[in-house]
C-alpha positions in Angstrom: 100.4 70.1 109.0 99.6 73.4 107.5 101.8 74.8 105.0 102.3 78.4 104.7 99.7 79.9 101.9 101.8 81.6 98.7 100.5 85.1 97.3 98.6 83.6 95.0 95.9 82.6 97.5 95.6 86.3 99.0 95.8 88.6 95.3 93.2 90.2 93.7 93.5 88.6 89.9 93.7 90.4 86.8 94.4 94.1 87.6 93.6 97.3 86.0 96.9 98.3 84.4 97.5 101.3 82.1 100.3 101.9 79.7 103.1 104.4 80.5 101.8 106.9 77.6 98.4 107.5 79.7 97.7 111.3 80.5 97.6 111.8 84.6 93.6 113.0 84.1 92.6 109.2 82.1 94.7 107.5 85.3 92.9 109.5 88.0 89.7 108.9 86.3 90.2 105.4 85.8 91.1 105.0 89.8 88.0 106.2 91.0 86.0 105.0 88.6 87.0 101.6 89.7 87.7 102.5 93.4 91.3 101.7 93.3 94.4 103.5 95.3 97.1 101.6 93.4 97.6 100.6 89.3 99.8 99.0 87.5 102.1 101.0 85.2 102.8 98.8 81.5 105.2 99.5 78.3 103.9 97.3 75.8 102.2 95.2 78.1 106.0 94.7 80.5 105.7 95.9 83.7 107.6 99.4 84.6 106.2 100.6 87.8 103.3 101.5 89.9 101.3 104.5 90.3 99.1 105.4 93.6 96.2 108.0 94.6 99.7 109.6 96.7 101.5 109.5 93.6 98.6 112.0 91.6 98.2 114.1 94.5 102.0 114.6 94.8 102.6 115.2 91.3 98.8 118.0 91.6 100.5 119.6 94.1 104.2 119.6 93.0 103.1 120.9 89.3 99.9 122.5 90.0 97.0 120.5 88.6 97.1 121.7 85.1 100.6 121.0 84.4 100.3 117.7 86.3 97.1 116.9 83.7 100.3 116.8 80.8 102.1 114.5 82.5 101.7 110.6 81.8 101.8 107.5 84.2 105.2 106.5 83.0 106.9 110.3 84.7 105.6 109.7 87.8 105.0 106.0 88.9 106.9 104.5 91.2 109.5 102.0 89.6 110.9 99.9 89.7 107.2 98.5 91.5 107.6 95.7 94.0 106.5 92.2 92.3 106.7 89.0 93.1 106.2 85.5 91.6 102.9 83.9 92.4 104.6 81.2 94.4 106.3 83.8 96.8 105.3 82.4 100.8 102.8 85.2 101.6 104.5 85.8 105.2 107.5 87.0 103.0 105.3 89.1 101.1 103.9 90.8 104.1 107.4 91.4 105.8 108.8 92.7 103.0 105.7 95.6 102.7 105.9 96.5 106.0 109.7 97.0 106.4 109.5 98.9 103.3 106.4 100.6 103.8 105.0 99.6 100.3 101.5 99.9 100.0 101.1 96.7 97.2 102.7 94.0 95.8 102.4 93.4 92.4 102.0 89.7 91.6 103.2 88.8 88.0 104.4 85.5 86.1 107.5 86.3 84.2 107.0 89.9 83.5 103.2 90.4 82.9 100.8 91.2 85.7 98.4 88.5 87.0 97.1 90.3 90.3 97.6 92.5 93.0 97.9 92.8 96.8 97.5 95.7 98.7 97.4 96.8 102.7 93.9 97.3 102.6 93.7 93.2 101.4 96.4 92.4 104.6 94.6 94.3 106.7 91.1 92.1 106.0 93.0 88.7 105.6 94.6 88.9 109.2 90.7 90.3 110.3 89.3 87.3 108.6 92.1 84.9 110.2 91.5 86.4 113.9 87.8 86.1 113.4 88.3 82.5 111.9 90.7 81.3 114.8 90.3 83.4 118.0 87.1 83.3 119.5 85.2 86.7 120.5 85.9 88.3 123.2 83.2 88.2 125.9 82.1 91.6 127.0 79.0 91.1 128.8 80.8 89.2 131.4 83.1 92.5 132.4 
């Protein structure tokens, strides 16, 4: 009998994270440098909250890009960020992102940050799971 497969199996370990003091410009750089919508937000290496690619866009277009430049990943992430335990049953993990409409789930142990899911990684796990278990559809007898 199959058991239902925990977070741990599905996150992407060891995150970028940056620390709540980071200028706006140094987090935006650092997201597309590593071609990443989502980063953890850190005080002294505890985690306070998450910032997004929506999050600098909002805070461009509420502020005006140069006064959003002076503001720092602590002002405008999104906290407290959803995290869970690495033991937490995945299909919980999934049901709780879509009901809230989060776009990760920050996987920690105690407080520190050991990985990260995000919608883009649900979206490939259930295409990699149809692909595995369904077979293809047969169009060339339609």
């Amino acid at each position: 009998m199959s058991r239902m497969p925990t977070i741990k199996s599905a996150m992407r370990p060891f995150p970028f994270a940056v620390e709540s003091h980071v200028e706006l410009l140094e987090v935006r750089r650092l997201m597309a440098a590593e071609s990443i919508r989502h980063l953890p937000v850190t005080a002294e290496g505890r985690l306070v909250g998450v910032v997004s690619a929506r999050d600098l866009d909002r805070a461009a277009a509420r502020c005006g890009s140069a006064a959003a430049r002076a503001l720092t990943a602590g002002e405008i992430c999104s906290s407290p960020a959803y995290a869970v335990e690495l033991d937490e049953p995945l299909d919980n993990v999934l049901l709780h992102m879509a009901e809230k409409r989060f776009g990760c789930a920050l996987v920690v142990r105690g407080q520190r940050v050991v990985g990260i899911f995000t919608t883009t990684d649900a979206c490939t796990l259930f295409a990699e799971h149809l692909r595995r278990d369904l077979p293809p559809r047969d169009d060339a007898a339609a």
